[in-house]
C-alpha positions, 0 to 999 in steps of 0.5 A: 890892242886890236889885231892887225889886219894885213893890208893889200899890195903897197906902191912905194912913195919915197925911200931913204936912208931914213925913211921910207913911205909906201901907200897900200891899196886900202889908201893907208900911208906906212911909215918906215923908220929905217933906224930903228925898223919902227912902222906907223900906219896912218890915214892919209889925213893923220899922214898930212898933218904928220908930215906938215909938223916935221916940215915946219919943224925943219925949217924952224931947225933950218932958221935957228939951229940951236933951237931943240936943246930943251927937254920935255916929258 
């Protein structure tokens, strides 16, 4: 694994009791999990496609909510 480098000062997005988002100044989207503390650091193109997965993924939940009780791995 390559080490990490520091990133500069961060301008918060969005916070919740769920997730949090800030972006630093190098344009690096930090993705927080508050559950389990878990940070992901994404380019803003990884980040928009990420975030376009879990929103399709809601509103397929949202339209049919027994949906997801299948298990993969």
């Amino acid at each position: 694994m390559p080490p990490s480098s520091a990133c500069g000062s961060h301008t918060e997005l969005v916070a919740n009791n769920a997730i949090r988002v800030t972006r630093c100044a190098c344009g690096t989207f930090h993705v927080t999990l508050m559950a389990s503390g878990v940070t992901v650091r994404m380019s803003p193109e990884v980040f928009r496609g990420a975030a376009a997965g879990l929103t399709a993924v809601v509103e397929r939940l949202d339209e049919a909510p027994h949906l997801g009780g299948a298990t993969i791995n």
